[in-house]
N, C-alpha and C positions, 0 to 999 in steps of 0.2 A: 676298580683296579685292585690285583690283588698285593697284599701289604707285604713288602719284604723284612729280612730280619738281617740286623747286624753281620758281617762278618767275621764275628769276634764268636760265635757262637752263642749268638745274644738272645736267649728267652729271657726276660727279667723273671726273676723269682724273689718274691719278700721273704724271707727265711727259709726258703727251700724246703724245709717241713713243715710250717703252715699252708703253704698256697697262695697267702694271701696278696694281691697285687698291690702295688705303690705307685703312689703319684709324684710327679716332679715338685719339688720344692722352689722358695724363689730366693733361700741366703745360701751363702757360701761356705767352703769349709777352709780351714787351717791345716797344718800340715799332717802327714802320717808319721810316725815315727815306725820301723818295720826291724822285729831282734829276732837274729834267730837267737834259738834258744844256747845255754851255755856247753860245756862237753858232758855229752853223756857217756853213760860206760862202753853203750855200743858202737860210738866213736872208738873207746879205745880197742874194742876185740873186733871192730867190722862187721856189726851184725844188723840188719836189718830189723828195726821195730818200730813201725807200723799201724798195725791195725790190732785194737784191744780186743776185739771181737771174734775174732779166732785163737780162741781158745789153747786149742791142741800147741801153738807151735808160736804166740806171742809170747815174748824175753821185755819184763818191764824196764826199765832202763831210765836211772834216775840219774842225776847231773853228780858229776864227779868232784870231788873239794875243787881241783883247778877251772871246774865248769863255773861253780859258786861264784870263785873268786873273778872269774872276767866277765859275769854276770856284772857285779857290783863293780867292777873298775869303769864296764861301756857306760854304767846308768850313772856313776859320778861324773863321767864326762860330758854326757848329753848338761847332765845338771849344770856343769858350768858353762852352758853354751847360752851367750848372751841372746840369741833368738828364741829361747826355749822357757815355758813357763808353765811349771808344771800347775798354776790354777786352771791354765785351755783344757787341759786333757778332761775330756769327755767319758772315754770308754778306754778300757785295757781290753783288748780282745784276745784270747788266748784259745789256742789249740790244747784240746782233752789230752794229751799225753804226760808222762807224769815229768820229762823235762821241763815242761812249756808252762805245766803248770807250777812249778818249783820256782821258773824261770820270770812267771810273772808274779810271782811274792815277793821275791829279791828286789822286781824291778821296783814295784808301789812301795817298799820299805826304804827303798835307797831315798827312791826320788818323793818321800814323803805325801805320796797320794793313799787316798781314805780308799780300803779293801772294798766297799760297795762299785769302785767304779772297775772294777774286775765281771768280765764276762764271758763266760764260754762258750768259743764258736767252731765247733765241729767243720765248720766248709773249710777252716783254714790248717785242719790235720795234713801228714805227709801223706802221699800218695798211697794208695792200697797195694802191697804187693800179692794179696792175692795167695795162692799155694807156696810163695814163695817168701814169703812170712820167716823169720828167722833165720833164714839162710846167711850165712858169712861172705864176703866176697870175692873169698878164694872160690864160694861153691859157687857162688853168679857165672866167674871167670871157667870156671870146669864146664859149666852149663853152654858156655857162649852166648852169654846173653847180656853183655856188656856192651857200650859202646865209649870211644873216648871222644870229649868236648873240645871247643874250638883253645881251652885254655890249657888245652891236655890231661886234665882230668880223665877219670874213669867213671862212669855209673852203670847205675843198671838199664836197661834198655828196656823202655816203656809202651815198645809199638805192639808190644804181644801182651799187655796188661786182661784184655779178655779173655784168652788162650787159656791162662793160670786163676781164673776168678778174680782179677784186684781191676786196677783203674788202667788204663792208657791218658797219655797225656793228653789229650781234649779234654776227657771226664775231669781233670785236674784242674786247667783251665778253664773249663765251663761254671765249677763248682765256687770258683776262688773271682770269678767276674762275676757273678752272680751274687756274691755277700758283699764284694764290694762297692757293685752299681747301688742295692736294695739297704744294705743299712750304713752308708756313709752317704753315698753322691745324690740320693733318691730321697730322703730325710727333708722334713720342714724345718725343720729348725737347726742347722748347720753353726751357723751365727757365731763363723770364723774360728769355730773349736778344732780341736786339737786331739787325735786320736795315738794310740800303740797298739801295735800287733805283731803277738809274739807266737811266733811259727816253726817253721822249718825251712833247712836248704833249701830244697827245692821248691817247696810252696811260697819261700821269702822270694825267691827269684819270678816267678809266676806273677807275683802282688807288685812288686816294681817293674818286672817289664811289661805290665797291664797300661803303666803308666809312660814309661822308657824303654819301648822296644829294644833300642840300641843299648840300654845297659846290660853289662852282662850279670851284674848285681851276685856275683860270689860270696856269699857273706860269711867269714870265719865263726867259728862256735860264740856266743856271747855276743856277738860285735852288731852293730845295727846300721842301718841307713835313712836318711830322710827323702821323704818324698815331699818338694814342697807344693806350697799350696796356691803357687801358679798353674804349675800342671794339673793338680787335681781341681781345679776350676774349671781348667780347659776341655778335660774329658768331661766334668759334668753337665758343663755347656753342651758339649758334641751329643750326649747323651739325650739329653732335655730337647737341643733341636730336631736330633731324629726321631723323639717319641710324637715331639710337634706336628712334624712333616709327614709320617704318618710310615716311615720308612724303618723300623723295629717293627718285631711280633712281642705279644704279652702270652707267654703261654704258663700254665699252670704246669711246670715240670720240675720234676727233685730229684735229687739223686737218691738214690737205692741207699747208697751208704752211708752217707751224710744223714737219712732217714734212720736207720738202723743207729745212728751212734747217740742221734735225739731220744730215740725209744729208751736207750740203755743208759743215757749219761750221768746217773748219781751213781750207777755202778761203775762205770769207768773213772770217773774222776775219784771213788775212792780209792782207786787203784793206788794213786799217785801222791794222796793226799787227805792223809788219813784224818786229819780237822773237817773234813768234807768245804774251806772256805771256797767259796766261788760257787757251790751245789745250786744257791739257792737266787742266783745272778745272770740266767738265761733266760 
């Protein structure tokens, strides 16, 4: 009979540029903790940045003193949160941009976590815009290539992301289900730890409604969300029975770009981070 695969766009991939496949585990994990990152400057002029890898037309865009600051206001809050103990935390996972990675220094210094447990994970970058890299939002809105969200927001409109070389939303959620089937829910040794991952807009909403269709997970600059770890048990179960039952495919498949940002990443993370910490933690 032949094997069917997830409706989630489910090939498992074990780091999407290795290949290498994973096996189901039998302990549990602890909660997510999911930041976006604090304000960056392209928050304030509306610029799109993206993808480091194009060259011509990427605007590096680091976190503004008021991004700093509600960086370390969300991470003294978590800290006081009596559910929350920052010895669980396992892994800081952060997206190569030089927000994200400003974003997760702030965080391990607030909340007193040792710089080793900082890793950088390329699948959890923002979306690729493609030729449209740098572009301002007035020039999206000239282009017509905008749409507005059910909260009335504006964004860019991702159904043409191959049109202009960058991602379409599948590529998005293909890439951000895939790191976190393969190095959270897929893992032996889980043993009720406690994870952060420090993202983006739209990639933070991706990671929580992986988990919570129904949230609509808006997350302000700096501000973060918990994903507890009822839910993340429950997928990992969902996950584990259908690789059982035999109803997933295991395919060897990566993304292109997710590929390209692994080839490049000591030069990208210098971009952002001229100490190079975190270079040597993927």
């Amino acid at each position: 009979m032949k094997m069917n695969c997830f409706a989630f766009y489910s090939c498992l991939v074990f780091g999407m540029a290795t290949g290498i496949l994973c096996t189901p585990g039998e302990s549990w994990a602890g909660n997510i903790y999911v930041f976006r990152h604090g304000e960056g400057f392209h928050n304030i002029h509306k610029i799109w940045s993206t993808n480091p890898l194009n060259k011509e037309h990427y605007i590096i865009a680091n976190l503004t003193p008021l991004g700093e600051q509600q960086v370390i206001a969300n991470a003294e809050k978590l800290l006081k949160d009596p559910d929350f103990d920052k010895n669980k935390i396992d892994t800081v996972f952060f997206s190569p941009l030089p927000r994200t990675i400003q974003t997760s220094k702030s965080i391990i210094k607030t909340l007193g976590i040792p710089d080793n447990k900082r890793v950088v994970a390329p699948e959890i970058i923002e979306i690729n815009l493609g030729d449209h890299e740098g572009l301002s939002q007035a020039e999206f809105e000239k282009l017509g290539w905008m749409k507005e969200l059910a909260n009335g927001k504006k964004t860019h409109d991702y159904q043409f992301g191959h049109l202009i070389g960058g991602e379409n939303e599948e590529d998005l959620d293909q890439r951000v289900e895939s790191f976190l089937i393969n190095k959270i829910l897929l893992q032996d040794d889980l043993d009720n730890k406690d994870y952060i991952l420090v993202s983006h807009w739209h990639t933070s909403q991706r990671i929580i409604q992986f988990f919570d269709p129904t949230n609509i997970a808006d997350l302000s600059t700096g501000n973060y969300a918990i994903i507890p770890k009822e839910m993340i048990n429950a997928k990992a179960l969902e996950i584990k029975q259908a690789l059982q039952e035999g109803k997933i495919c295991l395919e060897k498949k990566s993304s292109s770009f997710v590929t390209k940002l692994y080839e490049n990443i000591k030069e990208i993370l210098a971009q952002g981070d001229q100490e190079k910490v975190g270079v040597d933690h993927f």
